[in-house]
N, C-alpha and C positions, 0 to 999 in steps of 0.2 A: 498465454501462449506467445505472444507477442515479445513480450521482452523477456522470455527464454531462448527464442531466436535470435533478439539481438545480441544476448549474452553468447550464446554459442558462435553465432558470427564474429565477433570482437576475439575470440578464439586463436580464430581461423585469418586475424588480421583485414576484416573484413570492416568498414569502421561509414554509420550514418548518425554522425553526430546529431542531423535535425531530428531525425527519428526519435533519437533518444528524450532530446530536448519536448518535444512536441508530444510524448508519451508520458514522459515526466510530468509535466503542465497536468494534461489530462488525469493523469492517477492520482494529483496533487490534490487538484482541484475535486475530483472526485471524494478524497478523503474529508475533505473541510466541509464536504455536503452531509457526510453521514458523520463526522463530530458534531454538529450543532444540530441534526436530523432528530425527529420525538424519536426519544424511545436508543438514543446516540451515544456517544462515548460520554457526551457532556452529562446528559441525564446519567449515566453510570458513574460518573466523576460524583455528582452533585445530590439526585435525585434519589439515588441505590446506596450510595458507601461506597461502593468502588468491591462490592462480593468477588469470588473469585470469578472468574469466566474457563476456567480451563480444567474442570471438577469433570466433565463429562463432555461426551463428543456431539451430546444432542441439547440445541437451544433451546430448554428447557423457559428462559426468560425472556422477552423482550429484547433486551439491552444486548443480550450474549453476541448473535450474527451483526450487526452494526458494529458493536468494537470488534471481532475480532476481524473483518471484513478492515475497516480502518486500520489495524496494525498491517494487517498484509498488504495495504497499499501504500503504506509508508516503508515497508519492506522495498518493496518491488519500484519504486520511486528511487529508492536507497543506492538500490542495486542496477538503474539508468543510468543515474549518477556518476557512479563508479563505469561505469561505460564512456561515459561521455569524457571523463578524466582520463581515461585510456588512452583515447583519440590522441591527446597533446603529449606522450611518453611514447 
């Protein structure tokens, strides 16, 4: 929710660079906790084959909610980013 508000404010010319910054960190860092996390992207990288994850909308495996949970926070990290690059334009 948080950084759909900042996006939407960044809009509106509305611009909290640390926010972004400080949100960022946190999403980042959050992701690096569930890559190397049992049961992680890593274990999916290494331990699974790398099966699909996107076969069905229920987490039928272990590994499924961890990766896709990590790709949406490197989304959303993505997309501070580009927030915070707005700021200097």
């Amino acid at each position: 929710m948080a950084v759909a508000i900042c996006c939407g404010l960044v809009v509106f010319k509305f611009y909290y660079p640390l926010v972004y910054v400080g949100l960022g960190i946190f999403y980042f860092v959050y992701a690096v906790i569930l890559f190397f996390a049992e049961d992680g992207v890593r274990d999916w990288l290494i331990k699974y084959k790398r099966p699909s994850i996107v076969e069905t909308m229920q987490a039928e495996k272990p590994y499924i909610e961890k990766t896709r949970e990590f790709f949406g926070l490197l989304i959303v990290t993505g997309a501070l980013m580009i927030d915070y690059i707005a700021v200097k334009y």
